[in-house]
FIKOLZA-1660 file (N, C-alpha, C; in steps of 0.1 Angstrom, whole numbers, plus 5000, padded with zeros to 4 digits):
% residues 68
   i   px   py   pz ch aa at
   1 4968 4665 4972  A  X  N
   1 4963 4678 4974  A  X CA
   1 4957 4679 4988  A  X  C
   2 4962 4690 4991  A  X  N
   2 4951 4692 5005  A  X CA
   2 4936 4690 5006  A  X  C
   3 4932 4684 5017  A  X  N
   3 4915 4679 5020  A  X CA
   3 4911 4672 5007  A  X  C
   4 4919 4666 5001  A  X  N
   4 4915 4654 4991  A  X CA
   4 4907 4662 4979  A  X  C
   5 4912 4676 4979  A  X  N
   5 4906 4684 4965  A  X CA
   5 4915 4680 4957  A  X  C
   6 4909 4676 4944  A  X  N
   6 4913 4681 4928  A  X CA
   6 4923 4692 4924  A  X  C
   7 4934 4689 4914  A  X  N
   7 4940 4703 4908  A  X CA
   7 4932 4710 4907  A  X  C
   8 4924 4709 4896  A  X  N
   8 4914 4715 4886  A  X CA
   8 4901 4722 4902  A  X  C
   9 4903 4717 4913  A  X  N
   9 4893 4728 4922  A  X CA
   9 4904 4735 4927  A  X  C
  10 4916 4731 4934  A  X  N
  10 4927 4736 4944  A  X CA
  10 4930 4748 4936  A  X  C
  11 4933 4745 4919  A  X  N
  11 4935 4759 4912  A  X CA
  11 4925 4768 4912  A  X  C
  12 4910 4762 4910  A  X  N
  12 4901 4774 4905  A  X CA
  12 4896 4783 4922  A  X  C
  13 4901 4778 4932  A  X  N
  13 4896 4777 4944  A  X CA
  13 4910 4790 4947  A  X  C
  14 4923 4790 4940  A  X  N
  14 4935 4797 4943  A  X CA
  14 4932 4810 4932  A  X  C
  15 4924 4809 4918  A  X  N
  15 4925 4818 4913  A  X CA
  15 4910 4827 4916  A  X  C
  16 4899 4824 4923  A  X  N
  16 4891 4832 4931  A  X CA
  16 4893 4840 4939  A  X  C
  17 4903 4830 4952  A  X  N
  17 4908 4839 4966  A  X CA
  17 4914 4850 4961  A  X  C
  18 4924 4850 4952  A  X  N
  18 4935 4859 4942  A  X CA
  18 4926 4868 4939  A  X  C
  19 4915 4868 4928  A  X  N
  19 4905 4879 4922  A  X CA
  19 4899 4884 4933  A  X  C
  20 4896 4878 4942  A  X  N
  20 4890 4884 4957  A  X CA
  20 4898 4893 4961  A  X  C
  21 4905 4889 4967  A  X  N
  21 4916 4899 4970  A  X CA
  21 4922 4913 4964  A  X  C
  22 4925 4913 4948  A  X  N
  22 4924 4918 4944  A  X CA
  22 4914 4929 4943  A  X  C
  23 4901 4923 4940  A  X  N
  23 4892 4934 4939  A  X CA
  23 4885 4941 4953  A  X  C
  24 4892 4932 4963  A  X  N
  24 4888 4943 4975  A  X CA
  24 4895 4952 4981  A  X  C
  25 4913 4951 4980  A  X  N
  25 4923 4960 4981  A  X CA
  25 4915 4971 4969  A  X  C
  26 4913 4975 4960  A  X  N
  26 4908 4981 4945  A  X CA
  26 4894 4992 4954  A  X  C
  27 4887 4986 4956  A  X  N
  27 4878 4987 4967  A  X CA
  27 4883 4998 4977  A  X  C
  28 4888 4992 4987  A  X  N
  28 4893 5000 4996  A  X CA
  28 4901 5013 4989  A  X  C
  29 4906 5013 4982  A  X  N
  29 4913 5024 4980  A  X CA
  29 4905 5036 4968  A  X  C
  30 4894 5027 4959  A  X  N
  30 4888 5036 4957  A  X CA
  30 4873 5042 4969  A  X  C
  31 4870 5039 4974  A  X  N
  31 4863 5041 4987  A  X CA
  31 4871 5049 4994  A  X  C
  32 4878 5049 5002  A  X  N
  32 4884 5051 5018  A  X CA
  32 4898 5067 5010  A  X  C
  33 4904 5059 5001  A  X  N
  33 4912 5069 4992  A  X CA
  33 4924 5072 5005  A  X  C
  34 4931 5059 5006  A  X  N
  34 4945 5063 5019  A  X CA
  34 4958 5069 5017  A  X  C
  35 4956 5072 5000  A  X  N
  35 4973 5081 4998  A  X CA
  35 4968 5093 4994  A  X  C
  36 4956 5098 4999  A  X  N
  36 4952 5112 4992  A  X CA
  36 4960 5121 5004  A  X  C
  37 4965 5119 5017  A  X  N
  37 4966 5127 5024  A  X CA
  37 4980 5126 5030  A  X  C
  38 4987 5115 5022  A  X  N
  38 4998 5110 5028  A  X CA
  38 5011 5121 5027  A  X  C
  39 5008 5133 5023  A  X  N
  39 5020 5143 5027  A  X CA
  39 5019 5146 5039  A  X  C
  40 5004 5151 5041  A  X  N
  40 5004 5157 5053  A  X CA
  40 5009 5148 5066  A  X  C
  41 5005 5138 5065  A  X  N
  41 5009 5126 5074  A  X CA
  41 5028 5129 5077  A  X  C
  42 5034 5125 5063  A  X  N
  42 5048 5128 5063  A  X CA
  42 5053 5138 5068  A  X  C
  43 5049 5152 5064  A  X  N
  43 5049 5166 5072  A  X CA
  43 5050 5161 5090  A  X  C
  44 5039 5157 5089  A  X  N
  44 5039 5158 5105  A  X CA
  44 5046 5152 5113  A  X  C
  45 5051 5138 5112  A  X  N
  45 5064 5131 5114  A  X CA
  45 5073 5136 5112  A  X  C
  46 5075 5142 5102  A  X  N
  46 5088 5151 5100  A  X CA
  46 5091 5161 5111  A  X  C
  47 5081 5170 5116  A  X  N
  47 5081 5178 5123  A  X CA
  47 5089 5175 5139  A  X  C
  48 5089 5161 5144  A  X  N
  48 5094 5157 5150  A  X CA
  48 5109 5153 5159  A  X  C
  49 5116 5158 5140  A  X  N
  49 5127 5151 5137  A  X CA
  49 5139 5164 5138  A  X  C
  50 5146 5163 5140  A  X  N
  50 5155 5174 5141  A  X CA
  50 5159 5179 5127  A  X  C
  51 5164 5196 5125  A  X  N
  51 5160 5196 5121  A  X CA
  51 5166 5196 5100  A  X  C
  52 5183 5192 5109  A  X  N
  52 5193 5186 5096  A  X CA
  52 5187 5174 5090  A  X  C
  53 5181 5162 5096  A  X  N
  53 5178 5154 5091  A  X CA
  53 5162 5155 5084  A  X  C
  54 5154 5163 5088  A  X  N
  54 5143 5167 5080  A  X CA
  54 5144 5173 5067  A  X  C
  55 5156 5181 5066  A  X  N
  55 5159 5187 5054  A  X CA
  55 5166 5171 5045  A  X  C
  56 5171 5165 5052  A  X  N
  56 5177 5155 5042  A  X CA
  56 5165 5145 5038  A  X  C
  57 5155 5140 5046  A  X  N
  57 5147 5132 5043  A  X CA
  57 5135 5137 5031  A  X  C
  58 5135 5151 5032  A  X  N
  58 5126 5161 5030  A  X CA
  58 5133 5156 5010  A  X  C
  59 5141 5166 5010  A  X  N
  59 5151 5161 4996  A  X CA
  59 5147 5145 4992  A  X  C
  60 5154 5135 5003  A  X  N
  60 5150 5122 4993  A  X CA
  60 5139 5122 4992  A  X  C
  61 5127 5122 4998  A  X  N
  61 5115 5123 4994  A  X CA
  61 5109 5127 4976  A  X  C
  62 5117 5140 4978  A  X  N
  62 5115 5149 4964  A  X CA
  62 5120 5139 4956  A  X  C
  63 5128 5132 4958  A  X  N
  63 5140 5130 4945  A  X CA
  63 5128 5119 4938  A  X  C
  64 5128 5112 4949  A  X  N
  64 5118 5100 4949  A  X CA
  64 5103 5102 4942  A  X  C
  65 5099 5116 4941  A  X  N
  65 5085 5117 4934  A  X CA
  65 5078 5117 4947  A  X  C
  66 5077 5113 4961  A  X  N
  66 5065 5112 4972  A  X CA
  66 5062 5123 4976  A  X  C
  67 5070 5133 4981  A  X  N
  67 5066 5145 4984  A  X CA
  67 5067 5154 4969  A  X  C
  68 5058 5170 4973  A  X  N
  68 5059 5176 4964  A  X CA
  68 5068 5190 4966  A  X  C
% end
């Protein structure tokens, strides 16, 4: 095992980092909240794009459930 740790720490040491992780992604998104606005975002990229293929992207989006 690496640096001469134990299974029994290498694992309990792999399933902390993991719960860490987890619960700070969980965190961040209940805090900060980064898909509350992500149409508008989309919209405005879109705006860019000419404007046959906005209507096509526009559609997959829908089909997909991301836009509304």
């Amino acid at each position: 095992m690496p640096a001469g740790a134990t299974w029994g720490q290498y694992i309990s040491f792999s399933i902390a980092a993991m719960l860490s992780m987890l619960t700070g992604s969980q965190v961040v998104h209940q805090y900060y909240k980064p898909l509350v606005d992500l149409n508008k975002y989309i919209n405005k990229e879109l705006e860019n794009l000419p404007e046959n293929l906005q209507v096509k992207i526009r559609k997959e989006l829908q089909d997909d459930g991301v836009l509304n």
